[in-house]
PyMOL CGO cylinders between C-alpha atoms (Angstrom):
from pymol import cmd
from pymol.cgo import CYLINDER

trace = [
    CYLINDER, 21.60, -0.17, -30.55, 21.06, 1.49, -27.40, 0.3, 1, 1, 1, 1, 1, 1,
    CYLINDER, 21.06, 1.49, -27.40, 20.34, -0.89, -24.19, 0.3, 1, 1, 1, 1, 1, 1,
    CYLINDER, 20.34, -0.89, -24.19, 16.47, -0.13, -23.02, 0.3, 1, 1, 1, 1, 1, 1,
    CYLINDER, 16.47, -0.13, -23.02, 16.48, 0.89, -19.34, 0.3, 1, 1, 1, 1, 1, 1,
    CYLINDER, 16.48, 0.89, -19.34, 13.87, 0.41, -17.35, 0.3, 1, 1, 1, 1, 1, 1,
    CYLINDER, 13.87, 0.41, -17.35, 12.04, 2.04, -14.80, 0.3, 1, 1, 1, 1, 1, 1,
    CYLINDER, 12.04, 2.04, -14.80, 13.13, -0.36, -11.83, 0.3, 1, 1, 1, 1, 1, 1,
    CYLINDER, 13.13, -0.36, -11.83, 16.97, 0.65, -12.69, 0.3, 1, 1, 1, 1, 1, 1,
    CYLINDER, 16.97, 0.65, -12.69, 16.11, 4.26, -13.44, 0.3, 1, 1, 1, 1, 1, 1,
    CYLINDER, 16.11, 4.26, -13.44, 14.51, 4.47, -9.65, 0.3, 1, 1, 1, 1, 1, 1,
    CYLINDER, 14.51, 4.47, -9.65, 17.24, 3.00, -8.03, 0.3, 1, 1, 1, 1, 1, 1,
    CYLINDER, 17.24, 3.00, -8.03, 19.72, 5.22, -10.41, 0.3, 1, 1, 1, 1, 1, 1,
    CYLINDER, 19.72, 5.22, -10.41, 17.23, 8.35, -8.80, 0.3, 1, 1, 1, 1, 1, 1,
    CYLINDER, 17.23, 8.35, -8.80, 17.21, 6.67, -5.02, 0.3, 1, 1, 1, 1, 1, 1,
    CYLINDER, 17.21, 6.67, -5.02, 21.22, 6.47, -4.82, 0.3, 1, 1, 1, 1, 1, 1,
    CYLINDER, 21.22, 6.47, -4.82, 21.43, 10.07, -6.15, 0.3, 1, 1, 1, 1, 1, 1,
    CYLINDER, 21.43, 10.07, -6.15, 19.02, 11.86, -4.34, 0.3, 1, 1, 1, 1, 1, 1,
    CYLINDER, 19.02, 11.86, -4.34, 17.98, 13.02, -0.33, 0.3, 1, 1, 1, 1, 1, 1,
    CYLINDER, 17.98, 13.02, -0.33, 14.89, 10.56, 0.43, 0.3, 1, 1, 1, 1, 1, 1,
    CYLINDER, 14.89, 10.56, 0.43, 12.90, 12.41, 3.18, 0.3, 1, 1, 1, 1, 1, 1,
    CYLINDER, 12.90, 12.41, 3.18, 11.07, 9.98, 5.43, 0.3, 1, 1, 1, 1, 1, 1,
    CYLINDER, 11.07, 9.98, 5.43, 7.67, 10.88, 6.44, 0.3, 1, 1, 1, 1, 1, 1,
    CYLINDER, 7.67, 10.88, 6.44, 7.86, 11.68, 10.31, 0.3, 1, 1, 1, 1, 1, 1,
    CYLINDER, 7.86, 11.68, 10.31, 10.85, 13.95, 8.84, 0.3, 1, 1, 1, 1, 1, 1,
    CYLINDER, 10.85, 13.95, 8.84, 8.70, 15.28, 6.60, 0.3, 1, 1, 1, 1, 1, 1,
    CYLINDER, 8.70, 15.28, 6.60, 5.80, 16.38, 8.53, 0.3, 1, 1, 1, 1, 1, 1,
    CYLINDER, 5.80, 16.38, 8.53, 8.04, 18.36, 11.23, 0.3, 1, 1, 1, 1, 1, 1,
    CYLINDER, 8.04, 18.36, 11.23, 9.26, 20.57, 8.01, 0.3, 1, 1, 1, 1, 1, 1,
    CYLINDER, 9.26, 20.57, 8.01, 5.87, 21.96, 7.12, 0.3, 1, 1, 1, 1, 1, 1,
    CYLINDER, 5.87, 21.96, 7.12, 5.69, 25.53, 8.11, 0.3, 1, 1, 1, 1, 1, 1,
    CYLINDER, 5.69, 25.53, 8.11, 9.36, 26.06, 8.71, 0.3, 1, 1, 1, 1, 1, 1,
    CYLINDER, 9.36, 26.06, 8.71, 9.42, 28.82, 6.21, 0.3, 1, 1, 1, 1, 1, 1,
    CYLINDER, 9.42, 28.82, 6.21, 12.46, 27.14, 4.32, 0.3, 1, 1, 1, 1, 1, 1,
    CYLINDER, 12.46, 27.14, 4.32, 10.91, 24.11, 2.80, 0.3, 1, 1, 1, 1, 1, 1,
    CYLINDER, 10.91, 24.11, 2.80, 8.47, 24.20, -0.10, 0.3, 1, 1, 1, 1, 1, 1,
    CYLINDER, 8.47, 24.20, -0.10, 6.42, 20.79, -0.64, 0.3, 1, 1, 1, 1, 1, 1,
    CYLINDER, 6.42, 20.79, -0.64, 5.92, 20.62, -4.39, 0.3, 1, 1, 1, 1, 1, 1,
    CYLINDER, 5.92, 20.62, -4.39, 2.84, 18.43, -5.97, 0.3, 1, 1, 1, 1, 1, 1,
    CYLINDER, 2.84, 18.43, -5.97, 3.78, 16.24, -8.53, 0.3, 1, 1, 1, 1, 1, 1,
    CYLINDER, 3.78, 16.24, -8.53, 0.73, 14.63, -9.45, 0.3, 1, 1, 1, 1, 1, 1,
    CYLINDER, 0.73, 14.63, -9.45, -1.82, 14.72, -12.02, 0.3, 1, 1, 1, 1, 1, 1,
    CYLINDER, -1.82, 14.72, -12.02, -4.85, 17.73, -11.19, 0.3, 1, 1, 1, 1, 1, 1,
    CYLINDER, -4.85, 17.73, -11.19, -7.19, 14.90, -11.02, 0.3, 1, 1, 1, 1, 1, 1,
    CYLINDER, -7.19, 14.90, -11.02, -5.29, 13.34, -8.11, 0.3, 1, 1, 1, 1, 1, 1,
    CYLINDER, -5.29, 13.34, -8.11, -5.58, 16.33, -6.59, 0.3, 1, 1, 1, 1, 1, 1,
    CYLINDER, -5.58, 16.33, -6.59, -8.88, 16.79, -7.36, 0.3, 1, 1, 1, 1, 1, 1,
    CYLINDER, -8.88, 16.79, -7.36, -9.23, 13.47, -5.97, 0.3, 1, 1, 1, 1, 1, 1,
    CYLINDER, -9.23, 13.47, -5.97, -7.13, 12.89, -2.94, 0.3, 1, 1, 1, 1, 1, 1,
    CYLINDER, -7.13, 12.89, -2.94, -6.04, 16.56, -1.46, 0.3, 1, 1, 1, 1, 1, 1,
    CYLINDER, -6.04, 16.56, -1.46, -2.77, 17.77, -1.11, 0.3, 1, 1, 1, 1, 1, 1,
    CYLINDER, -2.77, 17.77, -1.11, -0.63, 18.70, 1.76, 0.3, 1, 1, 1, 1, 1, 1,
    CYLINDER, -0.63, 18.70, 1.76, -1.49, 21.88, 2.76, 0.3, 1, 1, 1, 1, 1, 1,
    CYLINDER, -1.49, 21.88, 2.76, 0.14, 24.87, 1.04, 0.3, 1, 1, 1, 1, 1, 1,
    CYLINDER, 0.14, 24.87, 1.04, 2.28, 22.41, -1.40, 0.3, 1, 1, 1, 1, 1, 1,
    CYLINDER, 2.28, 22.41, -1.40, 3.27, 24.23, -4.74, 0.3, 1, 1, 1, 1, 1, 1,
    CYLINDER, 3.27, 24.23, -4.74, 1.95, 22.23, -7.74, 0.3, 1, 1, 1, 1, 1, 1,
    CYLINDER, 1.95, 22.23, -7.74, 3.33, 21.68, -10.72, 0.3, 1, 1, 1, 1, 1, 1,
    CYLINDER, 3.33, 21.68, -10.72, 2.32, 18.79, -13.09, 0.3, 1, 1, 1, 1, 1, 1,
    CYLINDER, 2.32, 18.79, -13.09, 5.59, 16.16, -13.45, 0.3, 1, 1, 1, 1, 1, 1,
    CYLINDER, 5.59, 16.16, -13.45, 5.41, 16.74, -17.36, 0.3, 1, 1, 1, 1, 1, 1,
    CYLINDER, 5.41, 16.74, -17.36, 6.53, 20.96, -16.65, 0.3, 1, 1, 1, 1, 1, 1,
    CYLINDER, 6.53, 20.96, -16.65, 8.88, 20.92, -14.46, 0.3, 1, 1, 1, 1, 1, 1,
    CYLINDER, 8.88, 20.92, -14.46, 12.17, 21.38, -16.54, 0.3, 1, 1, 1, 1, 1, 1,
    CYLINDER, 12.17, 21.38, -16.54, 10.53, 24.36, -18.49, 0.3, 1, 1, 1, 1, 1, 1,
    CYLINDER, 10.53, 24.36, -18.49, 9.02, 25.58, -14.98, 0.3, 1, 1, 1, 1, 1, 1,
    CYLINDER, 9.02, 25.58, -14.98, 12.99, 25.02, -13.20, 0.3, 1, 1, 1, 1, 1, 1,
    CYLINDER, 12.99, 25.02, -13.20, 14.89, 26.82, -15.90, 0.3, 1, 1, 1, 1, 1, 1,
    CYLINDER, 14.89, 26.82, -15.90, 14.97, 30.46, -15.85, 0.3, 1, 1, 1, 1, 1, 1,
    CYLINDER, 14.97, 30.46, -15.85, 15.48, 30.30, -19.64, 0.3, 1, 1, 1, 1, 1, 1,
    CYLINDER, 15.48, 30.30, -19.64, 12.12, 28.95, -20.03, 0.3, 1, 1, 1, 1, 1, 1,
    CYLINDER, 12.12, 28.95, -20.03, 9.27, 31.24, -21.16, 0.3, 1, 1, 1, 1, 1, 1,
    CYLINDER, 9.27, 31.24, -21.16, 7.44, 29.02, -18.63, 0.3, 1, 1, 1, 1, 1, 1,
    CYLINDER, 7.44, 29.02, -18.63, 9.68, 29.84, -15.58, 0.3, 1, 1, 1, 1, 1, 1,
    CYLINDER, 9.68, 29.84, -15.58, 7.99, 30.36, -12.15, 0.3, 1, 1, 1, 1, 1, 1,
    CYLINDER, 7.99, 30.36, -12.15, 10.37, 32.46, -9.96, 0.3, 1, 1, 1, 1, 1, 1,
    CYLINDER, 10.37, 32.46, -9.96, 9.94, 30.40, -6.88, 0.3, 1, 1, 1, 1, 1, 1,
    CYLINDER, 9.94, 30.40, -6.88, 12.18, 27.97, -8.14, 0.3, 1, 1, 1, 1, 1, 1,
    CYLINDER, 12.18, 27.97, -8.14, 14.93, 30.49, -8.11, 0.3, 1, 1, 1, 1, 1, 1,
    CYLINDER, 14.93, 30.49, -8.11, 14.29, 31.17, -4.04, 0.3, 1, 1, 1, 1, 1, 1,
    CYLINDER, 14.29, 31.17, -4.04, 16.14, 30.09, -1.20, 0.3, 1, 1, 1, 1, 1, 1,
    CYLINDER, 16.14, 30.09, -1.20, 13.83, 27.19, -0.46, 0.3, 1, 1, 1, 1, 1, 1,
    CYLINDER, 13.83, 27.19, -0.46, 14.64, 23.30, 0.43, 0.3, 1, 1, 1, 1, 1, 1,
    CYLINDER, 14.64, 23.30, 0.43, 12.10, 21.25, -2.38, 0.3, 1, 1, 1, 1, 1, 1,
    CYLINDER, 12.10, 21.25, -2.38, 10.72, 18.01, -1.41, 0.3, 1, 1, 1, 1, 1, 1,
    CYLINDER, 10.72, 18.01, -1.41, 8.79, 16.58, -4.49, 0.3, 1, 1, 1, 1, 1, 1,
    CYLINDER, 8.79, 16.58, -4.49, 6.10, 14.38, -3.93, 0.3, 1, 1, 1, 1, 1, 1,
    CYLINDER, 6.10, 14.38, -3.93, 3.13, 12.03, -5.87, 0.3, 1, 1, 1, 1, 1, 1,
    CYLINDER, 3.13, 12.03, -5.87, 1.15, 9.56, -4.83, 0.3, 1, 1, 1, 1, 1, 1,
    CYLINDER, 1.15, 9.56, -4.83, 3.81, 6.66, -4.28, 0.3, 1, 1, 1, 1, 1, 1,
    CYLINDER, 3.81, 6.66, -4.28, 7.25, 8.49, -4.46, 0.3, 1, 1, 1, 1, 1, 1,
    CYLINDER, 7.25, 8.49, -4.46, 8.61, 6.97, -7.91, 0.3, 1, 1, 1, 1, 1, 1,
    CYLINDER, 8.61, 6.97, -7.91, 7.64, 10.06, -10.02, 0.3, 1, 1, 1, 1, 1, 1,
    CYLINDER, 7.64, 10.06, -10.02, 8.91, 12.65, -7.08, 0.3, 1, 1, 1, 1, 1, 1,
    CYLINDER, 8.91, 12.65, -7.08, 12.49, 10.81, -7.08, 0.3, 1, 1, 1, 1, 1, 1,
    CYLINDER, 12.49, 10.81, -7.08, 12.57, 10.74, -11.02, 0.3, 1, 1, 1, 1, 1, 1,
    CYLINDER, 12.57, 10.74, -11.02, 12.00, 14.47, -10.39, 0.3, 1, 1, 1, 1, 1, 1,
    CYLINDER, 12.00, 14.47, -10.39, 13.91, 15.32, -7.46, 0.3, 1, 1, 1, 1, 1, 1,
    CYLINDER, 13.91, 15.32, -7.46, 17.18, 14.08, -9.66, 0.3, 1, 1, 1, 1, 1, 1,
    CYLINDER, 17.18, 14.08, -9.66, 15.97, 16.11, -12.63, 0.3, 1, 1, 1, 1, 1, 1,
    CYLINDER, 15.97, 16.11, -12.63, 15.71, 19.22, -10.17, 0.3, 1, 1, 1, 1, 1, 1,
    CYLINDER, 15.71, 19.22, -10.17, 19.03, 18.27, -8.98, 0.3, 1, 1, 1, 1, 1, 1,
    CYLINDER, 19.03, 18.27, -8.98, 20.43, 17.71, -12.03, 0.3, 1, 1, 1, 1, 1, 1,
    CYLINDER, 20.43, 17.71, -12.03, 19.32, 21.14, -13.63, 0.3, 1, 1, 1, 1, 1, 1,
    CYLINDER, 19.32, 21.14, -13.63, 21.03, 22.97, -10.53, 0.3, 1, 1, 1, 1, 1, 1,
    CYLINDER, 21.03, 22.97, -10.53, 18.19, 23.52, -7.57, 0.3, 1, 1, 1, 1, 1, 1,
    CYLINDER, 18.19, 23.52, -7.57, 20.34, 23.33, -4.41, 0.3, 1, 1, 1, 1, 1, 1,
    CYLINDER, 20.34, 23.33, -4.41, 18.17, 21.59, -1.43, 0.3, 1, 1, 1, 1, 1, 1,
    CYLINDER, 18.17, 21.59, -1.43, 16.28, 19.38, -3.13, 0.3, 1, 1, 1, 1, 1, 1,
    CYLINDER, 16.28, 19.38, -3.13, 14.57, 15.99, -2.08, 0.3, 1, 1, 1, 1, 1, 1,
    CYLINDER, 14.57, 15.99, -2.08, 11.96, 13.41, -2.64, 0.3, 1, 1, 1, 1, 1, 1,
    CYLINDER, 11.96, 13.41, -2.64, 9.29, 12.26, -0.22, 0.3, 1, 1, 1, 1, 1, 1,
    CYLINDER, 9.29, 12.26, -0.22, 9.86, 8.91, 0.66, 0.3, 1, 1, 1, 1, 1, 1,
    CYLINDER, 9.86, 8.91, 0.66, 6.42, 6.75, -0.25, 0.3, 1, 1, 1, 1, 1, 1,
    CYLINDER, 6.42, 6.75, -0.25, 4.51, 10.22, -1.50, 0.3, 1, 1, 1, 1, 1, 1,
    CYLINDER, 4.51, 10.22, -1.50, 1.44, 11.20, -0.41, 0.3, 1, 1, 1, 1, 1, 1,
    CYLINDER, 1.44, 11.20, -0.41, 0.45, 7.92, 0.37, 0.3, 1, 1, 1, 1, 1, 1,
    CYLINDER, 0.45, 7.92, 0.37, 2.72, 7.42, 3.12, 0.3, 1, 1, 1, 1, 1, 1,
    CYLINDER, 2.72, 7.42, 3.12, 1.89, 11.13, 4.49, 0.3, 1, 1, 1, 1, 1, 1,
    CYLINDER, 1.89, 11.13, 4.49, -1.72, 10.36, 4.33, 0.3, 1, 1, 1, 1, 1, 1,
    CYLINDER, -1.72, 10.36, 4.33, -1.05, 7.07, 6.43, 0.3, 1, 1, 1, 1, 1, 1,
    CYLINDER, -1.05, 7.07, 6.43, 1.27, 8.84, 8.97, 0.3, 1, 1, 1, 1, 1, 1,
    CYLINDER, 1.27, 8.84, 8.97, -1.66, 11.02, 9.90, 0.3, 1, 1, 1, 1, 1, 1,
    CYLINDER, -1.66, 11.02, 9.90, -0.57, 14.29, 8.05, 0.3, 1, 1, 1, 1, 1, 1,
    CYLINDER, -0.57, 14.29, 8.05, -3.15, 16.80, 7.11, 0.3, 1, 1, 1, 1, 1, 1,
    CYLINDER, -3.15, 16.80, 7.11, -4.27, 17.01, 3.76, 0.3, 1, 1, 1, 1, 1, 1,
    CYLINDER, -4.27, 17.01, 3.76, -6.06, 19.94, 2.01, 0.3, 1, 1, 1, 1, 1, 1,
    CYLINDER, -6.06, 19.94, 2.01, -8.87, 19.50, -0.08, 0.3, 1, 1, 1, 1, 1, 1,
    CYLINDER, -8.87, 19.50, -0.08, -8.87, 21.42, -2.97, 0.3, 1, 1, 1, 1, 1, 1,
    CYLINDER, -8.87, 21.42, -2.97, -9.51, 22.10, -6.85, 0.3, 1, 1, 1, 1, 1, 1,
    CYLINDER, -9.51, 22.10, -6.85, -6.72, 20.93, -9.24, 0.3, 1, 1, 1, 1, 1, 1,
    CYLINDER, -6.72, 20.93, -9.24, -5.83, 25.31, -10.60, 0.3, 1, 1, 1, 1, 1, 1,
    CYLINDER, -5.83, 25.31, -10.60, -2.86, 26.25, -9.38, 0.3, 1, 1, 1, 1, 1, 1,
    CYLINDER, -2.86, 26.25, -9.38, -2.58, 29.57, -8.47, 0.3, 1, 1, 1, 1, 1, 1,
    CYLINDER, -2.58, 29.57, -8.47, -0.88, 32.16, -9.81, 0.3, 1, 1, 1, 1, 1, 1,
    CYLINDER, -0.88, 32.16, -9.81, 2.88, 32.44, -8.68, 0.3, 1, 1, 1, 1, 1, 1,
]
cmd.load_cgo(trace, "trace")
């Protein structure tokens, strides 16, 4: 039988693998053309709490079938020239991702260190908005 992991090891497995972006890092990326911030999180989060402004969303649960051309669910900006920094609310589900991303091939990928808590807390601007995410 199988060992059960658990989430604890499977972070710090994700943390040791992947770029961690701190926050005052973070926030001088936005509008440098090259980086895309990509929502995580649940549409009513967003709903919720906001977003950073312009952030590509994509619910945690499609983002292998939205990263892999092969997919009938595909979205082409994931085959662009673009530095990815995945984020949620607390950064565990954005560094699960990031090393998904990473391990299906995207190039420049990382993960928001502490999410869009720690953005919100740093003073970054957040964009209040409805959960649809618009056509790409």
């Amino acid at each position: 039988m199988t060992e059960r992991r658990t989430l604890k090891s499977m972070l710090a497995e994700a943390e040791s693998a992947i770029t961690r972006i701190p926050v005052a890092e973070a926030l001088a990326m936005r509008g440098d053309g090259r980086t895309v911030f990509v929502d995580l999180r649940d549409p009513r989060e967003i709903e919720r709490d906001g977003t950073i402004p312009g952030a590509f969303r994509v619910t945690r649960g499609m983002l292998e079938f939205w990263i892999d051309p092969n997919s009938p669910y595909y979205k082409p900006i994931f085959g662009e020239q673009h530095r990815f920094v995945f984020f949620c609310a607390m950064g565990w589900r954005s560094s699960l991702a990031a090393l998904t991303a990473q391990q299906m091939g995207l190039a420049e990928v990382a993960d928001l260190q502490g999410g869009l808590n720690a953005w919100r807390e740093a003073g970054g601007p957040i964009e209040a908005l409805a959960a649809k995410q618009p056509a790409a």
